[in-house]
N, C-alpha and C positions, 0 to 999 in steps of 0.2 A: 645662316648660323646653324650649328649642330640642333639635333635636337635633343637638348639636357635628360628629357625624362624619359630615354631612350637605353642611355649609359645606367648600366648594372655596375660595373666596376670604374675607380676614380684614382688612376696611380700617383705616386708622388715623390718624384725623385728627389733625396734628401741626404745633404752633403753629410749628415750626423750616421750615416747607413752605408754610403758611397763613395770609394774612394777617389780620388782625382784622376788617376791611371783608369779608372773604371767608367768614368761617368757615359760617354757614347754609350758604352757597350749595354750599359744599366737600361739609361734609355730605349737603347734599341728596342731591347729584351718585350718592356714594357708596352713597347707598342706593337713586336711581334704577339705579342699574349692576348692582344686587344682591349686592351686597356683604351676606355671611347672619351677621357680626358687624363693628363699630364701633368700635374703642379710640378714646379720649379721651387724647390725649400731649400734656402741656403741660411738658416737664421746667425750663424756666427761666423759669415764671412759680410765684407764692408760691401759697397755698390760696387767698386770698380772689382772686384774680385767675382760677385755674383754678375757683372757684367761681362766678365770673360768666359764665367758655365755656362750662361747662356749660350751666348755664340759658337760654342763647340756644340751644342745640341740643334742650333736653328736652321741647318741645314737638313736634318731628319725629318725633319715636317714638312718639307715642301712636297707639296703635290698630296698631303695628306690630309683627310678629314678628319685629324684629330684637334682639338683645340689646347694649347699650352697656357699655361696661367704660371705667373708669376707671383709667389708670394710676398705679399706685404712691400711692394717697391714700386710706388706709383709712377716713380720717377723712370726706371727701368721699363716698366711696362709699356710705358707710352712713348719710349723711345725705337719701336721699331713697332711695323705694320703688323693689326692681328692678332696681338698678345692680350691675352684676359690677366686678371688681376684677382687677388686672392686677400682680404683683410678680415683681421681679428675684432674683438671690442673694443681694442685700444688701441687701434690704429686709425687712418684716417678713417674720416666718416665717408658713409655710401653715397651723399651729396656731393660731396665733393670731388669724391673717386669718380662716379659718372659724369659727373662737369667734366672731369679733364680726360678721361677716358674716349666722350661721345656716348652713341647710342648703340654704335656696332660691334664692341666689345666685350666680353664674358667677363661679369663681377660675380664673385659670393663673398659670403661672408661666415665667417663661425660662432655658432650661437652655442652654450655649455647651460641653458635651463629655459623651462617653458615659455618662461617673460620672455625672455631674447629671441626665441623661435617664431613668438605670437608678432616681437619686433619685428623680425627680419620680414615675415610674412604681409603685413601692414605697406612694410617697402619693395613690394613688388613687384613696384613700378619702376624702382631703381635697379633690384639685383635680378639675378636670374639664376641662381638658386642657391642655399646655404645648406651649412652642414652642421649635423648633430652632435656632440661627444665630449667629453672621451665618453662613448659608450662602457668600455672595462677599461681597467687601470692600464698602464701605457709609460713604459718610459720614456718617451716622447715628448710628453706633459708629466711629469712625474707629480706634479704642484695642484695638480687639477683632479679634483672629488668625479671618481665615477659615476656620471648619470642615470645610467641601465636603460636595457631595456624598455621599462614601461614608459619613458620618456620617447621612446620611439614609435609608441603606440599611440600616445597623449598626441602628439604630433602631426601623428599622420589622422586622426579622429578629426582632427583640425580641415581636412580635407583645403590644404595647403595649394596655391595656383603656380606653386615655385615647386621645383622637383626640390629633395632634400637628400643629403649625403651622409650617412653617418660614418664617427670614425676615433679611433682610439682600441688599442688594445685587440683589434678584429684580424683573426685568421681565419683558417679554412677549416677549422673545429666547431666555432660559434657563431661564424656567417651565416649561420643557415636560420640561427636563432636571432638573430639581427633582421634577416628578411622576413622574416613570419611575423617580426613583431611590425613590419610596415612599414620599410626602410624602400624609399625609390630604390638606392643604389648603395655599395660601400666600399670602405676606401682601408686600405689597408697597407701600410708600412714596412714595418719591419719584418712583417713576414714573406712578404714577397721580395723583397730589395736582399734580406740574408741568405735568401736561398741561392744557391750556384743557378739553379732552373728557372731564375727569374720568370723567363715567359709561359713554360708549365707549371707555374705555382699561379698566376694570374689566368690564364686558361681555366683551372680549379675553380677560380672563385665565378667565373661567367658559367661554372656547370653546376 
């Protein structure tokens, strides 16, 4: 398996950013820029629909050491070989995600306050690594109170056994202030997925 605390950058290809005509090409992009993980974000399309994104994409991974995680679709994920999983707070639990997952799969989960972080941390055993945010505001999550910074300092003090990701509202302006504050790695959206240069605007954030 990859090694997570490795990955500086955490891409996330996201149908709310990507057009359908686009999506390969987004992909590509993504992992031309070395983007060292992949989320699959499809949240307002059904399964059989995010089961079709998929498979326009799962031929770009072959042969490649990057690890593709699927958002919030246990059921999807464990329907082909090698696929990580990606869950919220209110999704399934990580008991059970790893039940039906196995052992040899990539789970995280997204923690949005110190408790939830000190949680995920506690389940170490089950995930292999979770993520911080929304660090800034984010139309993404629009519903979701900015954490800041100093939660990513509180975190990392925590000197954590899971790599962690932070993510919301992060470009290539305050990345920098994301990593100083103690961020494993970060994951950034819309600013990489809107740009035409997808893979030198990810390149960016690895420099």
């Amino acid at each position: 398996m990859v090694d997570l605390h490795a990955v500086r950058f955490y891409g996330i290809l996201d149908t709310g950013y990507v057009s359908p005509d686009g999506w390969e090409a987004k992909c590509l992009a993504l992992i031309e820029g070395g983007a060292g993980v992949i989320q699959m974000r499809a949240k307002k399309e059904n399964h059989a629909q995010r089961r079709g994104l998929l498979e326009r994409i799962l031929p770009l991974f072959e042969g490649l050491d990057v690890p593709l995680i699927v958002n919030d679709d246990l059921e999807l994920a464990t329907s082909y070989p090698g696929l990580g999983l990606h869950i919220g707070q209110d999704d399934v639990s990580p008991e059970a995600a790893r039940e039906r997952l196995g052992t040899d799969r990539i789970l995280g989960l997204s923690t949005h306050s110190l408790s939830q972080a000190m949680n995920a941390i506690r389940k170490a055993a089950l995930l292999d690594y979770f993520a911080v945010g929304p660090i800034f505001a984010t139309g993404t999550k629009p519903d979701y109170i900015p954490v800041g910074t100093s939660l990513v300092t509180k975190v990392r003090s925590l000197e954590p056994p899971l790599p962690f990701f932070c993510i919301g509202g992060i470009n290539r302006d305050n990345a920098g202030e994301v990593r100083a504050a103690g961020a494993f790695g970060v994951v950034a959206v819309s600013d990489v997925l809107m740009d035409p240069g997808t893979a030198n605007a990810t390149r960016a954030f690895l420099a």
